[in-house]
DSSP file (Angstrom, degrees, kcal/mol; ACC not computed):
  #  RESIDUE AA STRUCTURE BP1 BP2  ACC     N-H-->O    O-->H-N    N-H-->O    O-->H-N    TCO  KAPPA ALPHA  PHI   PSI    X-CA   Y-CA   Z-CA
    1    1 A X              0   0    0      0, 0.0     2,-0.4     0, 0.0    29,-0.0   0.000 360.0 360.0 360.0 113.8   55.2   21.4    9.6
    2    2 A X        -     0   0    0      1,-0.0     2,-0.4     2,-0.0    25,-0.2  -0.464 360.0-173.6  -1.8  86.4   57.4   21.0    6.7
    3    3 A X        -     0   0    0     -2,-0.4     2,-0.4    23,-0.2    23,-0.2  -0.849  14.4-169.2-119.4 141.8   56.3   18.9    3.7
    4    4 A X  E     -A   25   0A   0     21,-2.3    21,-2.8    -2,-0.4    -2,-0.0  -0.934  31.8-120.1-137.8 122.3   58.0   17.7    0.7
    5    5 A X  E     +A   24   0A   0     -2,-0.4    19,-0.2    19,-0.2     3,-0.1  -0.243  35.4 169.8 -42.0 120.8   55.9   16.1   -2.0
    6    6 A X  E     +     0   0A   0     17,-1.6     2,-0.3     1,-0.5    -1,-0.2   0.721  60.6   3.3-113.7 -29.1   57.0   12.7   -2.6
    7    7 A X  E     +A   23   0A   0     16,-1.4    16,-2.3     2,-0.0    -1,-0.5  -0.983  48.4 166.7-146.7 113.3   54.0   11.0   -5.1
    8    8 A X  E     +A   22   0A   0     -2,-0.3     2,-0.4    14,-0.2    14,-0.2  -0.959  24.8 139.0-133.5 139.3   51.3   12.2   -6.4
    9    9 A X  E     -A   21   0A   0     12,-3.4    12,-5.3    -2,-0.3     2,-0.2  -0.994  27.6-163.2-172.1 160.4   49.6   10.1   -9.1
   10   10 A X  E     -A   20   0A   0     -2,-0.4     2,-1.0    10,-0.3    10,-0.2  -0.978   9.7-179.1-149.3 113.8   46.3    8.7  -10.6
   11   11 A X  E     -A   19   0A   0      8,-3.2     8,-0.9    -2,-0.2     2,-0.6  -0.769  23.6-128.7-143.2 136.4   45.4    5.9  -13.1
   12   12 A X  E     -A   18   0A   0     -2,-1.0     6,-0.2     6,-0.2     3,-0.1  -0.376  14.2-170.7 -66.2 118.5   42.6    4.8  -14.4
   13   13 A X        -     0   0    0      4,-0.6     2,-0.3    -2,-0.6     5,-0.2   0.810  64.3 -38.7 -88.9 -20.2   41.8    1.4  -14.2
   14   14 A X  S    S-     0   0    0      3,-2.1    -1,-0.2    -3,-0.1     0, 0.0  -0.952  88.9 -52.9-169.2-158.0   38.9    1.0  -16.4
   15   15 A X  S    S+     0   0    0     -2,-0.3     3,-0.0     1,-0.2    -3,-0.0   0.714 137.7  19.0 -68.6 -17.6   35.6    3.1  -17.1
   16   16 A X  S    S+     0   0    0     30,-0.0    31,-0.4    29,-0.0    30,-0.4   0.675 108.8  86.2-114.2 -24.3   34.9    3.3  -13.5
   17   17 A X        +     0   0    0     28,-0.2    -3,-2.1    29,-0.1    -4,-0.6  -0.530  41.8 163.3 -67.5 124.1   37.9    2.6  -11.7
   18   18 A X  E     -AB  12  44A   0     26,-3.9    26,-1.7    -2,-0.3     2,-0.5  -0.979  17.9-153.7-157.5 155.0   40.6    4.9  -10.7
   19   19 A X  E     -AB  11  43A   0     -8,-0.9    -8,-3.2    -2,-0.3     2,-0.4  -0.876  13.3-173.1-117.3 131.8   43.7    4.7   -8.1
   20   20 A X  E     -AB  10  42A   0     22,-0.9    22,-1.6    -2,-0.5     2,-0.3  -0.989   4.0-172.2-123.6 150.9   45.2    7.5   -6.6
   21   21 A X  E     +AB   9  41A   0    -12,-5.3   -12,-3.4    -2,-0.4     2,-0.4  -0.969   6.0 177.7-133.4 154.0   48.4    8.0   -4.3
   22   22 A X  E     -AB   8  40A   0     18,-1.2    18,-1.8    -2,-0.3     2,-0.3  -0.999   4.2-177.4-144.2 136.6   49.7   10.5   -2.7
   23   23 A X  E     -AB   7  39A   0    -16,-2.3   -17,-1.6    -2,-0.4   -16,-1.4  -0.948   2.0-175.3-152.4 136.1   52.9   10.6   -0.4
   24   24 A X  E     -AB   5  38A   0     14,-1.0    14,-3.0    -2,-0.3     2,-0.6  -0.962  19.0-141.1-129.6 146.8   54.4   13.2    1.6
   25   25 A X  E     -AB   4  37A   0    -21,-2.8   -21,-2.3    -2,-0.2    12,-0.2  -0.823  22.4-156.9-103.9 145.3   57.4   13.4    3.6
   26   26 A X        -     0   0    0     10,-2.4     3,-0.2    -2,-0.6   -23,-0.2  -0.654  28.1-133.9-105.5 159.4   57.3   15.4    7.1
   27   27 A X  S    S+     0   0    0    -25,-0.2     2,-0.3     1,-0.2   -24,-0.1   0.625 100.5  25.0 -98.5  -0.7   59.9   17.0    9.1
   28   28 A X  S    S-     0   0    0    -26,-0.2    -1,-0.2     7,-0.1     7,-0.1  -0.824  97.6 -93.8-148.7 120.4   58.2   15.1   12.2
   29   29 A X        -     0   0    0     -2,-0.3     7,-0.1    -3,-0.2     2,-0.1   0.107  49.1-121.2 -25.6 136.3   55.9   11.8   12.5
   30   30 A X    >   -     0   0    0      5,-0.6     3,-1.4     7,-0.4     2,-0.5  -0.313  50.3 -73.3 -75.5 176.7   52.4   13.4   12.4
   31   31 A X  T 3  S+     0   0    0      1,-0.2    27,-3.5    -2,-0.1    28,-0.6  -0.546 122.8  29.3 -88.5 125.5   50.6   12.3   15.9
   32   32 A X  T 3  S+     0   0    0     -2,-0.5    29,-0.7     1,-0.4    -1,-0.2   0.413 109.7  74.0 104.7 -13.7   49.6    8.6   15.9
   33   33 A X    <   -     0   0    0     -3,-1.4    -1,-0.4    27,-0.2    27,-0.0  -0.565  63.1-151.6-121.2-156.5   52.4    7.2   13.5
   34   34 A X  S    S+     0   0    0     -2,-0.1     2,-0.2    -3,-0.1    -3,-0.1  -0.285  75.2  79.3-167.3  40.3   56.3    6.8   14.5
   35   35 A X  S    S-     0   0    0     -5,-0.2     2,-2.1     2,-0.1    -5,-0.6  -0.975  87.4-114.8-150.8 170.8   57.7    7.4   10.4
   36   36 A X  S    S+     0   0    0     -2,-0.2   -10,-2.4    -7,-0.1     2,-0.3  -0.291  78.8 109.8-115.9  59.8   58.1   10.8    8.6
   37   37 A X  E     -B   25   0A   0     -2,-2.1    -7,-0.4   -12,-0.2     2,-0.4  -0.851  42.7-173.6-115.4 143.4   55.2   10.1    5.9
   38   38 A X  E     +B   24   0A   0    -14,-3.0   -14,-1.0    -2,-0.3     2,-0.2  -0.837  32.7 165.1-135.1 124.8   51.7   11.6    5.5
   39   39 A X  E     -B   23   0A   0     -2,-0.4    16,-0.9   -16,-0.2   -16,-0.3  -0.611  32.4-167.6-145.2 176.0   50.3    9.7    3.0
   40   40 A X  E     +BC  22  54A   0    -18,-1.8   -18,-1.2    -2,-0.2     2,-0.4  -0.567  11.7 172.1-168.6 107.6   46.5    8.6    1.0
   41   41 A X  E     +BC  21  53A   0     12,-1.5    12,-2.3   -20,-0.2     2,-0.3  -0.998  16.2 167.4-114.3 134.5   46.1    5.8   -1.4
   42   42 A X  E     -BC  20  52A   0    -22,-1.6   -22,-0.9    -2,-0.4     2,-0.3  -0.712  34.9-147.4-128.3-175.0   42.8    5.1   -2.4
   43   43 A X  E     -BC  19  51A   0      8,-3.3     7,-2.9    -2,-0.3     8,-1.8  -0.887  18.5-173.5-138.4 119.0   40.7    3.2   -4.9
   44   44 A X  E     -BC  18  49A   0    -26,-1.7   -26,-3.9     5,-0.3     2,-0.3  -0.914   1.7-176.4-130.1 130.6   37.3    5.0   -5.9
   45   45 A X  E >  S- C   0  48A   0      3,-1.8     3,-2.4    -2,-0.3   -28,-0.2  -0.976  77.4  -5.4-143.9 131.0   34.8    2.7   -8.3
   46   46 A X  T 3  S-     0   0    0    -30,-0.4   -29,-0.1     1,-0.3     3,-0.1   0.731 130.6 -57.4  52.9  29.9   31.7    4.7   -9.3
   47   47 A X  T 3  S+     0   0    0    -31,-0.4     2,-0.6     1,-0.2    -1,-0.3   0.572 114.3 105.1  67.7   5.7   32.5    7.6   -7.3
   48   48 A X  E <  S-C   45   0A   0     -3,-2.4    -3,-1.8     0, 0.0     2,-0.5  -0.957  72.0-114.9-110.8 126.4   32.6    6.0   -4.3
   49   49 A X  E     +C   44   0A   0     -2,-0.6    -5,-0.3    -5,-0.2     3,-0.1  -0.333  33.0 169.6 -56.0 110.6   35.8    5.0   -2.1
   50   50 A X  E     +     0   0A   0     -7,-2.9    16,-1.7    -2,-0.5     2,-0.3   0.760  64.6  11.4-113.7 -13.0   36.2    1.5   -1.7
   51   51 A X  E     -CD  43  65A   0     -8,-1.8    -8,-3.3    14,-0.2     2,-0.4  -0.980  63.2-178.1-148.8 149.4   39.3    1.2   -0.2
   52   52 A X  E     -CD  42  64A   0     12,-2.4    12,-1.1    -2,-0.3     2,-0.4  -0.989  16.4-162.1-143.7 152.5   41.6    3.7    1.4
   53   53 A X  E     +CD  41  63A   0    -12,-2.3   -12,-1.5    -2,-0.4     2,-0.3  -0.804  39.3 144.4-126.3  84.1   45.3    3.6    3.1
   54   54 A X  E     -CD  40  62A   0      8,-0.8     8,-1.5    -2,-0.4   -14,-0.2  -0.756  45.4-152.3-112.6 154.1   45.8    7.0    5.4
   55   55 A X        -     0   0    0    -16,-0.9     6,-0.2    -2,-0.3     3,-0.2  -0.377  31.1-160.4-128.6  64.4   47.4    8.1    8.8
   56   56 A X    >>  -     0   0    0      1,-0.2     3,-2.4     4,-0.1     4,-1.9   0.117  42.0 -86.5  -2.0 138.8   45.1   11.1    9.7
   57   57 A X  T 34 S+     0   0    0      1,-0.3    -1,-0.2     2,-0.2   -25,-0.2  -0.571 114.4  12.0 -84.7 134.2   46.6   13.0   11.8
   58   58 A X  T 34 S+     0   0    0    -27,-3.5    -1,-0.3    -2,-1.1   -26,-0.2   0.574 115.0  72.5  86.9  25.5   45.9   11.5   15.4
   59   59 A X  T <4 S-     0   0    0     -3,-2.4    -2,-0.2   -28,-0.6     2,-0.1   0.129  88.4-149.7-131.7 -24.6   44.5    8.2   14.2
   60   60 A X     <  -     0   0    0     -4,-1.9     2,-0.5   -29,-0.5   -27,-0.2  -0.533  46.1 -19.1 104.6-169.5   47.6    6.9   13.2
   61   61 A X  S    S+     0   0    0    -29,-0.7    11,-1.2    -6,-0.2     2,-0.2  -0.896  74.8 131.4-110.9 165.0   47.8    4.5   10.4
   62   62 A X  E     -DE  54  71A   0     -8,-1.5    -8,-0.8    -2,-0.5     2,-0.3  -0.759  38.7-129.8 161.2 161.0   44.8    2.5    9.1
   63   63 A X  E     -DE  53  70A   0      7,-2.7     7,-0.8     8,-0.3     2,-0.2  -0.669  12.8-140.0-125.5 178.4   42.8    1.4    5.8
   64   64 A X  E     -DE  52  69A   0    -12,-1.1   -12,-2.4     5,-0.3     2,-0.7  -0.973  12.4-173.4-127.8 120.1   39.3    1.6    5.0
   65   65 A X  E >  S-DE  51  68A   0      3,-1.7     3,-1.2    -2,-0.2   -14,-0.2  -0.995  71.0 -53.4-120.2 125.4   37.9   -1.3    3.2
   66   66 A X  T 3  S-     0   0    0    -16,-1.7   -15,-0.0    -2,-0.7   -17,-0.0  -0.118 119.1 -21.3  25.8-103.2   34.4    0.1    2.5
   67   67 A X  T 3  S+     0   0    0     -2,-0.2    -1,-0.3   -17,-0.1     2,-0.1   0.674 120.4  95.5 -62.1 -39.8   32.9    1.1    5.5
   68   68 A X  E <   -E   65   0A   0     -3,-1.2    -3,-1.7    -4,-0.0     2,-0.5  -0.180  53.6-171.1 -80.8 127.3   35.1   -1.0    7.5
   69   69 A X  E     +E   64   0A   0     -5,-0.2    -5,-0.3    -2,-0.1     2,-0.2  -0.921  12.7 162.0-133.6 143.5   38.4    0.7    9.1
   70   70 A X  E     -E   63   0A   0     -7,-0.8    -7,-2.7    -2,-0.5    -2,-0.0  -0.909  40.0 -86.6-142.3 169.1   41.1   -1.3   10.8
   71   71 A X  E     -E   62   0A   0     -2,-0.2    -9,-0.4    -9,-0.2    -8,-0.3  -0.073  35.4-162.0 -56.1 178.6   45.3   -0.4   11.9
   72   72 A X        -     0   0    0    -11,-1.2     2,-0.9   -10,-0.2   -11,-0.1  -0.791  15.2-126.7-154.1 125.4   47.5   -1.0    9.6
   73   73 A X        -     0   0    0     -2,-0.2     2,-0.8     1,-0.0   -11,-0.1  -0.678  15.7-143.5-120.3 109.7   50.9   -1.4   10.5
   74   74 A X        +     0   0    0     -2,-0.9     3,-0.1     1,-0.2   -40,-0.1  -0.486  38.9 145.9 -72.0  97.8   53.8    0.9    8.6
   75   75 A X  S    S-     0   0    0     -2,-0.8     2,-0.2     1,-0.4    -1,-0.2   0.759  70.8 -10.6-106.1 -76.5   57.0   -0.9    8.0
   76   76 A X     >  -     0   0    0      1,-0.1     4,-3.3     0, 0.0    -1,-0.4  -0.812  54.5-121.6-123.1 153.5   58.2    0.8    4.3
   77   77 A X  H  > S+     0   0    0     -2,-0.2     4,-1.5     2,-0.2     5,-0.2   0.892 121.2  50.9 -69.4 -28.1   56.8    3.0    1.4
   78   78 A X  H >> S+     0   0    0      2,-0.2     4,-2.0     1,-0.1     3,-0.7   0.990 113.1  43.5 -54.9 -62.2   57.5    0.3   -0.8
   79   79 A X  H 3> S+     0   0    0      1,-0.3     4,-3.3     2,-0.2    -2,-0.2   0.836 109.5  56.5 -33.6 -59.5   55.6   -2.1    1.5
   80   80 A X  H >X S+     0   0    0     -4,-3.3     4,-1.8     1,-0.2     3,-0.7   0.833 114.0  38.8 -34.9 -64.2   52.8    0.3    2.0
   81   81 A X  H <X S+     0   0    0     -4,-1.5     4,-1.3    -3,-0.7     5,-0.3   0.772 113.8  56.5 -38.6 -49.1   52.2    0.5   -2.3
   82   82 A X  H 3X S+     0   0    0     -4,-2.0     4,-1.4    -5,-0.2    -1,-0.3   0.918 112.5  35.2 -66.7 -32.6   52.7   -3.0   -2.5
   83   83 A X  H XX S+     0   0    0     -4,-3.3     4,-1.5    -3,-0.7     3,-0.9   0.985 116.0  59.7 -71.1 -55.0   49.7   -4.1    0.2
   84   84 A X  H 3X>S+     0   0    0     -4,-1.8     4,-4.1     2,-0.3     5,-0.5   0.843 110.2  38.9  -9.0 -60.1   47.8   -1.1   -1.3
   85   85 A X  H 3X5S+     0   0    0     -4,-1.3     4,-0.7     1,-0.3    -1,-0.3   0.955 113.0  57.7 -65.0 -37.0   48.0   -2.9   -4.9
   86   86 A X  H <<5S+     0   0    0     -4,-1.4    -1,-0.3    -3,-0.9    -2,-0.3   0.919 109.2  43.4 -72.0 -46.4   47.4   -6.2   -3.2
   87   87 A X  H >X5S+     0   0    0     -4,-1.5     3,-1.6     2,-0.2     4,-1.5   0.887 112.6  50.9 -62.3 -41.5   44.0   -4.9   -1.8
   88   88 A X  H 3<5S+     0   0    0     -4,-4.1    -2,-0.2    -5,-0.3    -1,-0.2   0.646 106.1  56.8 -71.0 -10.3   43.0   -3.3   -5.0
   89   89 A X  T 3<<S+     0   0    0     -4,-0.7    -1,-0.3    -5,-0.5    -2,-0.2   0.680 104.3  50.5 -94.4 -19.9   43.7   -6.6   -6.6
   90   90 A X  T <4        0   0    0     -3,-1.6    -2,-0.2    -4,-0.3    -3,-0.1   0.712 360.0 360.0 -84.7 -34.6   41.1   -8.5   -4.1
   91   91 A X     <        0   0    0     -4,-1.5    -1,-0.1     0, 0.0    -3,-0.1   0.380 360.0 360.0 -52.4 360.0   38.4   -5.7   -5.1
């Protein structure tokens, strides 16, 4: 499969907080989504992942909000970034 690096970036939000994203484009929807992204934004506080935005391949897309994982439903990359920020903003 064909990938072209769309995003990759990391910023620190304070002395324990830091965000990273990562965006790839695919030459075919991975198995479980129906757009031509593979993607990971997370939020890690204290070494641990506290919130995460993936489409693994054959689970589709979904977050993880601590423990917790639920769908998540893929409309745009902007959208995606924007809910992303919008969760990290509830944390």
């Amino acid at each position: 499969m064909k990938a072209t690096l769309l995003q990759k970036s990391r910023l620190k939000l304070d002395d324990t907080r830091f965000v990273e994203i990562v965006i790839w484009q695919v030459s075919s929807p991975l198995r479980g989504s129906a757009h031509d992204f593979k993607y990971r934004l997370v939020c890690v506080d204290n070494e641990v992942c506290v919130l995460r935005y993936d489409n693994e391949m054959g689970k589709g897309d979904h977050k993880h909000i601590g423990e917790i994982e639920v769908s998540y439903t893929f409309t745009t990359l902007d959208q995606l970034v924007e809910d992303f920020w919008a969760d990290v903003a509830q944390l």
